[in-house]
Biopython code that builds the backbone (N, CA, C, O; Angstrom):
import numpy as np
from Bio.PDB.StructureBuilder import StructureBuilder

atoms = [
    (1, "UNK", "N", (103.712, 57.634, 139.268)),
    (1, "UNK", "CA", (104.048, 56.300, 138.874)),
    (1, "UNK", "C", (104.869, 56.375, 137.588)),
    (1, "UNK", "O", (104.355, 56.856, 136.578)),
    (2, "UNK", "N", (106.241, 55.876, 137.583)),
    (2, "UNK", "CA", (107.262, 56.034, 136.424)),
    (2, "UNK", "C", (106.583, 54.671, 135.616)),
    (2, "UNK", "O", (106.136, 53.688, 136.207)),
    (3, "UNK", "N", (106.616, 54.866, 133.999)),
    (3, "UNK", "CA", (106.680, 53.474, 133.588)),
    (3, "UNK", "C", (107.997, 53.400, 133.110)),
    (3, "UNK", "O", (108.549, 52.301, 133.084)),
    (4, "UNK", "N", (108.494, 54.261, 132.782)),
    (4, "UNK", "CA", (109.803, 54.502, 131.772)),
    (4, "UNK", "C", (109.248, 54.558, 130.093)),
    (4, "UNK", "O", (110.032, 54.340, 129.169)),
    (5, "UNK", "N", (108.155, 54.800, 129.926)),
    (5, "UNK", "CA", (108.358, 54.988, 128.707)),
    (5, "UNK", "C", (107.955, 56.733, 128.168)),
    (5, "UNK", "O", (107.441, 57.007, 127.083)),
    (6, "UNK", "N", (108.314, 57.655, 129.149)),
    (6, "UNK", "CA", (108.549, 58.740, 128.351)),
    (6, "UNK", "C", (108.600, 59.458, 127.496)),
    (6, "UNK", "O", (107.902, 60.354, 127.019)),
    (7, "UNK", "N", (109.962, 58.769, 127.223)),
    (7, "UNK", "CA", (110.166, 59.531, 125.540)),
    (7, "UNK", "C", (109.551, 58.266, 124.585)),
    (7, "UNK", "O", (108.702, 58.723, 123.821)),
    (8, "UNK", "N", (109.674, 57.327, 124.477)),
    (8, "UNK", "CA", (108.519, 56.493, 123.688)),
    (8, "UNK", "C", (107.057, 56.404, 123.319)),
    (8, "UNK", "O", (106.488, 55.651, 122.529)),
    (9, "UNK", "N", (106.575, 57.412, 124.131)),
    (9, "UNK", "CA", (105.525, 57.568, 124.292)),
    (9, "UNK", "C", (105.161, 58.965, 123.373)),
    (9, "UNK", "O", (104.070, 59.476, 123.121)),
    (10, "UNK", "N", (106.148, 59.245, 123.096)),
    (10, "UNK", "CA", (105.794, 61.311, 121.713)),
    (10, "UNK", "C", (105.676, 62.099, 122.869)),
    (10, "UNK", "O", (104.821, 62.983, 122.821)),
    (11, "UNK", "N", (106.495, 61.955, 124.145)),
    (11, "UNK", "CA", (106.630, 63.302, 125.147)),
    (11, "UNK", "C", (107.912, 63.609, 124.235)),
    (11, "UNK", "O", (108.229, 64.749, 124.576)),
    (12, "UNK", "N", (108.514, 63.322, 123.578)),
    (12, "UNK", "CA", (109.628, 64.187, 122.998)),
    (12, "UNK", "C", (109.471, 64.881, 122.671)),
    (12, "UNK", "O", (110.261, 65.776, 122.970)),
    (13, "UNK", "N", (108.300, 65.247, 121.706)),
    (13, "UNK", "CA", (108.450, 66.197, 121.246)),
    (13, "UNK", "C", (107.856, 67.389, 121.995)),
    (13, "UNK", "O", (107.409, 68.233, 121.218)),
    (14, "UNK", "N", (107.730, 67.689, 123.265)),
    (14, "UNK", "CA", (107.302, 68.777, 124.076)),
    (14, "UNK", "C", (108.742, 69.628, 124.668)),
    (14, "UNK", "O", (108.790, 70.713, 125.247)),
    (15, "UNK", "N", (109.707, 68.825, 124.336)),
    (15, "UNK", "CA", (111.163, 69.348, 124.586)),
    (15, "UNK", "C", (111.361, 70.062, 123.428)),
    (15, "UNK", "O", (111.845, 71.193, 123.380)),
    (16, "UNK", "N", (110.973, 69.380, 122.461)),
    (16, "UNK", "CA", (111.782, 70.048, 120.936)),
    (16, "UNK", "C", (110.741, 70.901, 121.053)),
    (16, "UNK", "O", (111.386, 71.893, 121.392)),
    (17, "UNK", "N", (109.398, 71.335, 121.025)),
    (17, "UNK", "CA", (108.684, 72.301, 120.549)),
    (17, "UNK", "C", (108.957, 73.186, 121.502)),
    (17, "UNK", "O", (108.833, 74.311, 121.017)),
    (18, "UNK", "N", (109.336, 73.240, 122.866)),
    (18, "UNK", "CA", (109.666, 74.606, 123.992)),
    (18, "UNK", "C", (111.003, 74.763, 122.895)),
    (18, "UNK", "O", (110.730, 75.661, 122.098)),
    (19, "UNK", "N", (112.031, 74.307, 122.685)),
    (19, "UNK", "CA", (113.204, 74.645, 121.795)),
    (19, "UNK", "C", (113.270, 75.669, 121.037)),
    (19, "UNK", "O", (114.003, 76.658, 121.030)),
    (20, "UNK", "N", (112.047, 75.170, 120.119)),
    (20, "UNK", "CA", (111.977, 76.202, 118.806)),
    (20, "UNK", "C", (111.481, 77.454, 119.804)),
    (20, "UNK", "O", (112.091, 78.522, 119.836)),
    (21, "UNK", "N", (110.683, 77.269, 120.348)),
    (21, "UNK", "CA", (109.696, 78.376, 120.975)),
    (21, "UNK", "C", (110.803, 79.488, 121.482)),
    (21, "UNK", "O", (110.652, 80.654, 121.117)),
    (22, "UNK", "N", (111.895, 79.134, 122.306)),
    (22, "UNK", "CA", (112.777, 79.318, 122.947)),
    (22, "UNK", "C", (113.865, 80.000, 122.002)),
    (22, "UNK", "O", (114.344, 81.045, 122.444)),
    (23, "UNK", "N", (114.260, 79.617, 120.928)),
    (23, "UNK", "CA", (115.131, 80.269, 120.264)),
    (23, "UNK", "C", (114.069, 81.123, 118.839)),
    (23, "UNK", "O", (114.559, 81.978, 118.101)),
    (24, "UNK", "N", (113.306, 80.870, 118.782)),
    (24, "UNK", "CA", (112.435, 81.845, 118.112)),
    (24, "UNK", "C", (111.760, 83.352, 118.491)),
    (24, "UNK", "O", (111.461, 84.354, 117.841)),
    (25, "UNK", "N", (111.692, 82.948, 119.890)),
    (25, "UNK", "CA", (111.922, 84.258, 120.827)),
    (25, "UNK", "C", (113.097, 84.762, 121.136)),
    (25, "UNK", "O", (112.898, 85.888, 121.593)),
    (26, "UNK", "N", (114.756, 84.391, 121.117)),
    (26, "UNK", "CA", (115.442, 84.954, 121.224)),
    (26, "UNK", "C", (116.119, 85.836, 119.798)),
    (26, "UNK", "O", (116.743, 86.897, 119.842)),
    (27, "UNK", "N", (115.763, 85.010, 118.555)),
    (27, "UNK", "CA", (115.715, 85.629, 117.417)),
    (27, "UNK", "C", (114.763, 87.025, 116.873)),
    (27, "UNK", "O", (115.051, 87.784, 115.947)),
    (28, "UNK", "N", (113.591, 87.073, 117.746)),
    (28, "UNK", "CA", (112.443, 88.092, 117.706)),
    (28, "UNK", "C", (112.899, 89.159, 118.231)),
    (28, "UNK", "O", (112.752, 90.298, 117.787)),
    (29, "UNK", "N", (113.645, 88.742, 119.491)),
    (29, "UNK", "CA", (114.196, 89.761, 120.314)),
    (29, "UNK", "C", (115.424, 90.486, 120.332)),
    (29, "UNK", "O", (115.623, 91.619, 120.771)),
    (30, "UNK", "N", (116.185, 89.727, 119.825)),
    (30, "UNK", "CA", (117.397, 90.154, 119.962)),
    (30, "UNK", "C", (117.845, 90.649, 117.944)),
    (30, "UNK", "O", (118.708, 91.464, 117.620)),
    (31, "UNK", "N", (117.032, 89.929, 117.065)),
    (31, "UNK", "CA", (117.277, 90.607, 115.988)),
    (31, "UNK", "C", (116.347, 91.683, 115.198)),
    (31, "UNK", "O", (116.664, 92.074, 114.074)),
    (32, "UNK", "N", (114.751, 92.296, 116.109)),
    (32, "UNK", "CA", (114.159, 93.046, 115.610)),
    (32, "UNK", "C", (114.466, 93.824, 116.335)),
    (32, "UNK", "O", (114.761, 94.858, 115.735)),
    (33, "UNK", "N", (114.603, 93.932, 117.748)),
    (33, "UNK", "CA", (114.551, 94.795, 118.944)),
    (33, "UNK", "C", (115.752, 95.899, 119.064)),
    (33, "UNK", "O", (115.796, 96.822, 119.876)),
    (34, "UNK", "N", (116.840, 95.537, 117.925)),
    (34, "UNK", "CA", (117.913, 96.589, 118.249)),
    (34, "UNK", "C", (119.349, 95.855, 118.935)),
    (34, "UNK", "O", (120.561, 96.055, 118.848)),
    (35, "UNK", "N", (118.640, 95.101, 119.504)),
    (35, "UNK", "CA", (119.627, 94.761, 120.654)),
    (35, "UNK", "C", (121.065, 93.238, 119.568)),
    (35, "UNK", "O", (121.004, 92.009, 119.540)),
    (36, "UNK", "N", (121.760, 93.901, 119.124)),
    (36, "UNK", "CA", (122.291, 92.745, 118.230)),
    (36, "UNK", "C", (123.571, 92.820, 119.089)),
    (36, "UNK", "O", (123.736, 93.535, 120.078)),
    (37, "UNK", "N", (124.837, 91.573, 118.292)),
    (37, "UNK", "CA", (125.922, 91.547, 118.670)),
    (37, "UNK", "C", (126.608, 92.208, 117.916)),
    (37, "UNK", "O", (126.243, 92.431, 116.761)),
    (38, "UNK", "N", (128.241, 92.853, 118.634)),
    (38, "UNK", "CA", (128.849, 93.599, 118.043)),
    (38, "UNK", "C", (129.263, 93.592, 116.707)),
    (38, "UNK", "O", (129.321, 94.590, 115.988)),
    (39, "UNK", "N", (129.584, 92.309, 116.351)),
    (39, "UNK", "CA", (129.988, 91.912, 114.802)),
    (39, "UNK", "C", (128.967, 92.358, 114.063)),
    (39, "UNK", "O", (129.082, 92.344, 112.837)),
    (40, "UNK", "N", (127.823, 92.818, 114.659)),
    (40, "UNK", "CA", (126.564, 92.869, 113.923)),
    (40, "UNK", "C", (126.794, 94.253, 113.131)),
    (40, "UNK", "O", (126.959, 94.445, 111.926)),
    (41, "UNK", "N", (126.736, 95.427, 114.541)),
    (41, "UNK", "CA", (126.998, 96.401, 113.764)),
    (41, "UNK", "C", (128.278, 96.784, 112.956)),
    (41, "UNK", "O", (128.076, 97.856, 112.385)),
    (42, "UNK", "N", (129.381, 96.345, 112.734)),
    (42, "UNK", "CA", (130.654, 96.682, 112.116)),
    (42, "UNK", "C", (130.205, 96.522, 110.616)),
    (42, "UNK", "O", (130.399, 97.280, 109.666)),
    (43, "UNK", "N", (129.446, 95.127, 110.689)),
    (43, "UNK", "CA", (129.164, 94.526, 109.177)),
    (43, "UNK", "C", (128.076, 95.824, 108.733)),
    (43, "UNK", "O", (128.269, 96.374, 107.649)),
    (44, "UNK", "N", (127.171, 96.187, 109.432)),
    (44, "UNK", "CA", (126.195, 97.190, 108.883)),
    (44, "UNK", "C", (126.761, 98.657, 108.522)),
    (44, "UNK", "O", (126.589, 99.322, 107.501)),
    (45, "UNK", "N", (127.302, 98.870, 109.387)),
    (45, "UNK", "CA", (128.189, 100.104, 109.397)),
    (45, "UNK", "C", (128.875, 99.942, 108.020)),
    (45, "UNK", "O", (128.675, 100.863, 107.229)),
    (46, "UNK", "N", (129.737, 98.803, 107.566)),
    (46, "UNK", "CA", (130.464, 98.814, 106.574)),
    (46, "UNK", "C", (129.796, 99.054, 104.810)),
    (46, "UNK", "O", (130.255, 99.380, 103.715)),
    (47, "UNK", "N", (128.046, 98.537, 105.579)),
    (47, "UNK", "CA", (127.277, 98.827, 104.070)),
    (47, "UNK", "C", (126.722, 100.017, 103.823)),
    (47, "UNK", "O", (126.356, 100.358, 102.698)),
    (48, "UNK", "N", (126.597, 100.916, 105.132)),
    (48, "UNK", "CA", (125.876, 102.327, 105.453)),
    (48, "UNK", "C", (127.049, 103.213, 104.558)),
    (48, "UNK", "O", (126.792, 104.045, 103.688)),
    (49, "UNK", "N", (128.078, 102.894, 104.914)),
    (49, "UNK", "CA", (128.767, 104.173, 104.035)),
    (49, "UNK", "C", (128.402, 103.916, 101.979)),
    (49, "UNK", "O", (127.899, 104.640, 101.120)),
    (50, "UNK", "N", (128.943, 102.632, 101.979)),
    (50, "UNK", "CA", (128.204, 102.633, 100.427)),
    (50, "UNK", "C", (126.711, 103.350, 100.491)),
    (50, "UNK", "O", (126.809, 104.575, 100.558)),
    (51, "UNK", "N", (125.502, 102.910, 100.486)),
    (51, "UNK", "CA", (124.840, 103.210, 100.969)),
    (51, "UNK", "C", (124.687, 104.873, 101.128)),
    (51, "UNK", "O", (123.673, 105.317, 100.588)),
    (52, "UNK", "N", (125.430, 105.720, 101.700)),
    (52, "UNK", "CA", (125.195, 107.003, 102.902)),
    (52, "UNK", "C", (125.896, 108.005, 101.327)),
    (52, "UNK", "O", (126.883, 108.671, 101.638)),
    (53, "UNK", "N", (125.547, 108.112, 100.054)),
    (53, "UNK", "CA", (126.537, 108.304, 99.196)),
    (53, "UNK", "C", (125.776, 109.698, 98.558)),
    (53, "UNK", "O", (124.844, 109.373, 97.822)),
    (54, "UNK", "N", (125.910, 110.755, 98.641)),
    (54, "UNK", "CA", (125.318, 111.805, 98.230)),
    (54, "UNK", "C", (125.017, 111.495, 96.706)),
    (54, "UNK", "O", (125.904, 110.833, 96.167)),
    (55, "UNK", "N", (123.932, 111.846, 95.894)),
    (55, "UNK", "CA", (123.614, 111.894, 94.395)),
    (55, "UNK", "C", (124.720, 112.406, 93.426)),
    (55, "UNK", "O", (124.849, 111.978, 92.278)),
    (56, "UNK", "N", (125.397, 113.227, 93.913)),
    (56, "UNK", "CA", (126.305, 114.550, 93.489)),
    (56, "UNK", "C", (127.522, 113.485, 93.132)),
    (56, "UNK", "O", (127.958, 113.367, 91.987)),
    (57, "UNK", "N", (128.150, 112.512, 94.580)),
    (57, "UNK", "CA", (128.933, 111.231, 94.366)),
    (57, "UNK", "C", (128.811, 110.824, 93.665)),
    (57, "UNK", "O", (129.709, 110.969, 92.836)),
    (58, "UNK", "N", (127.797, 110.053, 93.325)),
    (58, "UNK", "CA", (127.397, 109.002, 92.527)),
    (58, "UNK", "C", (127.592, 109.480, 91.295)),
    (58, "UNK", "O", (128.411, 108.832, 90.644)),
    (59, "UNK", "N", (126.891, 110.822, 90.512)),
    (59, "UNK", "CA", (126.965, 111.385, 89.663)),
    (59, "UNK", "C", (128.476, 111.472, 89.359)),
    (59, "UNK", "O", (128.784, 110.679, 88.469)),
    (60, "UNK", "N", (129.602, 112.259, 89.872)),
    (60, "UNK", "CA", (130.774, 111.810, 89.701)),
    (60, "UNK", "C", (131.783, 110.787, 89.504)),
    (60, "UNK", "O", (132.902, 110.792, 88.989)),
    (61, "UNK", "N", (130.940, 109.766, 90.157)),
    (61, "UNK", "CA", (131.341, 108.283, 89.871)),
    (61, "UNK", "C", (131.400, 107.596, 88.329)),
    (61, "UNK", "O", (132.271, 106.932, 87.768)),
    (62, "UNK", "N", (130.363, 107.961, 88.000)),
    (62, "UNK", "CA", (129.356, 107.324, 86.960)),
    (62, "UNK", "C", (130.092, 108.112, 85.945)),
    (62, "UNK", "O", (130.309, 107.447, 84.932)),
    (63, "UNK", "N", (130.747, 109.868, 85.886)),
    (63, "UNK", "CA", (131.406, 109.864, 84.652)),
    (63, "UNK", "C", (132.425, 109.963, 85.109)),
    (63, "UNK", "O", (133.014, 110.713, 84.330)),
    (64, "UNK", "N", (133.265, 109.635, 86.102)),
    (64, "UNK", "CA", (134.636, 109.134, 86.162)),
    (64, "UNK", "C", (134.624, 107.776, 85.335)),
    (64, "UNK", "O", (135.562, 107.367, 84.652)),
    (65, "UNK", "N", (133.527, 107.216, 85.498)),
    (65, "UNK", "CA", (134.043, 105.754, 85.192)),
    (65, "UNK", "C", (133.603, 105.374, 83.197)),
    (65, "UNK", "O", (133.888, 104.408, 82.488)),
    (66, "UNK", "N", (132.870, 106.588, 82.925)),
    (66, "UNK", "CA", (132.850, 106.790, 81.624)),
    (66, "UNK", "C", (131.350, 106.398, 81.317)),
    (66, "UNK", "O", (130.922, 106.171, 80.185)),
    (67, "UNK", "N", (130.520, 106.344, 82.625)),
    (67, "UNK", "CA", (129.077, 105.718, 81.694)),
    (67, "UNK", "C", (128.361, 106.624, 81.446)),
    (67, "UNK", "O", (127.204, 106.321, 81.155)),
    (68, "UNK", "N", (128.735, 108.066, 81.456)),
    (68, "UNK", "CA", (128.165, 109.209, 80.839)),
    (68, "UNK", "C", (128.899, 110.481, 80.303)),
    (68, "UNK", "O", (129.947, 111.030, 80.647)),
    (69, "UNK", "N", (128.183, 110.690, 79.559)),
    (69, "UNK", "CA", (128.838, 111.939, 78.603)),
    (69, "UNK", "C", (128.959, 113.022, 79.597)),
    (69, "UNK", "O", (128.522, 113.005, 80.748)),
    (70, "UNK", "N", (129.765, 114.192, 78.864)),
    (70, "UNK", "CA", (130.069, 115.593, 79.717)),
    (70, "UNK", "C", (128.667, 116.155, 79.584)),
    (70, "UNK", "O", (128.225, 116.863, 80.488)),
    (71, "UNK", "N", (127.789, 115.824, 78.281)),
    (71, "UNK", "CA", (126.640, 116.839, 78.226)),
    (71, "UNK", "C", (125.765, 116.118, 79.285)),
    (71, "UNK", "O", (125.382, 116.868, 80.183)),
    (72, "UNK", "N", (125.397, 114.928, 79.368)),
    (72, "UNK", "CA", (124.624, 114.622, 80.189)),
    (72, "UNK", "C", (125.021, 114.211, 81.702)),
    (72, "UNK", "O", (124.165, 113.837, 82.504)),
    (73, "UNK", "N", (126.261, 114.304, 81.993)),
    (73, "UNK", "CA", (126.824, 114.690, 82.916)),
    (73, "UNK", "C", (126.086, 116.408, 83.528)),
    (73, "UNK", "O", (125.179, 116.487, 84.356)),
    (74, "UNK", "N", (126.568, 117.249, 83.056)),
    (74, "UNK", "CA", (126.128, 118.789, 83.409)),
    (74, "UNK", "C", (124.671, 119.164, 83.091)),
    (74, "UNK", "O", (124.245, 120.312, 83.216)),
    (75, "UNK", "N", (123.835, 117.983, 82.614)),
    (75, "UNK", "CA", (122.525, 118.062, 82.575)),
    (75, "UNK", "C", (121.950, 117.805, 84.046)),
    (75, "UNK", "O", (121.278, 118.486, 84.820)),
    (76, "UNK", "N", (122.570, 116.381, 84.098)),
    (76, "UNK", "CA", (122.010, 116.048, 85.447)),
    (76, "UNK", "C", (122.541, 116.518, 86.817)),
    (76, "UNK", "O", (121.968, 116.293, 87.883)),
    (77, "UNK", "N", (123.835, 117.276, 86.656)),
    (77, "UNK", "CA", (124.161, 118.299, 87.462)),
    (77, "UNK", "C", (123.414, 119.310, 88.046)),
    (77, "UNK", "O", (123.464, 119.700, 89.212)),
    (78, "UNK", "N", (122.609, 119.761, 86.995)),
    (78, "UNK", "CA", (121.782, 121.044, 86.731)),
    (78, "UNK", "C", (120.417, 120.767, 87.290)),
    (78, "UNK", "O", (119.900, 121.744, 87.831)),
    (79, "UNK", "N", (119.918, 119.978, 87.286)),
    (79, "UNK", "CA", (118.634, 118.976, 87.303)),
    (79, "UNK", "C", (119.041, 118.701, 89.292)),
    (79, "UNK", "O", (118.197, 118.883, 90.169)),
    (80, "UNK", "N", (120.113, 118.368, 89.485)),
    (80, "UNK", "CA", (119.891, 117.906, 91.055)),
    (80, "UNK", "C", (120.159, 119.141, 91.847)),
    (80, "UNK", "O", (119.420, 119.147, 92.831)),
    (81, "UNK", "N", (120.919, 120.172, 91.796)),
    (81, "UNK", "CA", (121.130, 121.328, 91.918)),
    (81, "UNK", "C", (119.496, 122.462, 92.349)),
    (81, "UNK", "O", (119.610, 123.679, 92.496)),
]
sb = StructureBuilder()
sb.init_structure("model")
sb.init_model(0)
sb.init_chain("A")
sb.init_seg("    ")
for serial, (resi, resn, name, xyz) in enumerate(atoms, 1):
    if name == "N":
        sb.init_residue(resn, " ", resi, " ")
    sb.init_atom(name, np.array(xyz, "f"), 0.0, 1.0, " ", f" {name:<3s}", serial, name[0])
structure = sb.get_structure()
C-alpha cells in the first residue's frame, strides 16, 4: 500500500546512510589495499626519491650548502663510515 509519503516520513535517510557505507568501503579498499589510481603512484614515486636519499647525500648536501664546517663535515663522515 503506497501512501506517498516516503521520503517524508525519515526513509531518506536509509539512502544517504547505504551512501556513506558505500563510498567508505570503496575508500577502505581501494586506498589501504594497494590498489590506487595511476596519478596515485607518479605523485608517490615523485616523494620516494627525496625520501630514497643515502646519509652520505645528505651529508654532502648540508656542506655544499654551508650548514657545516669541513671539521664536522669529516667527523660525521667518519662516524657513518
Amino acid at each position: 500500500m503506497w501512501t506517498g509519503n516516503f521520503w517524508m516520513g525519515g526513509m531518506w535517510i536509509f539512502p544517504l546512510i547505504m551512501l556513506v557505507v558505500i563510498l567508505l568501503f570503496i575508500f577502505l579498499f581501494f586506498g589501504r589495499c594497494g590498489f590506487s589510481p595511476s596519478w596515485y603512484y607518479r605523485y608517490r614515486d615523485g616523494h620516494q626519491s627525496e625520501s630514497m636519499e643515502t646519509p652520505l647525500e645528505i651529508l654532502n648536501k648540508r656542506y655544499a650548502k654551508g650548514e657545516i664546517t669541513k671539521v664536522e663535515f669529516d667527523q660525521i663522515k667518519k662516524d657513518l663510515s
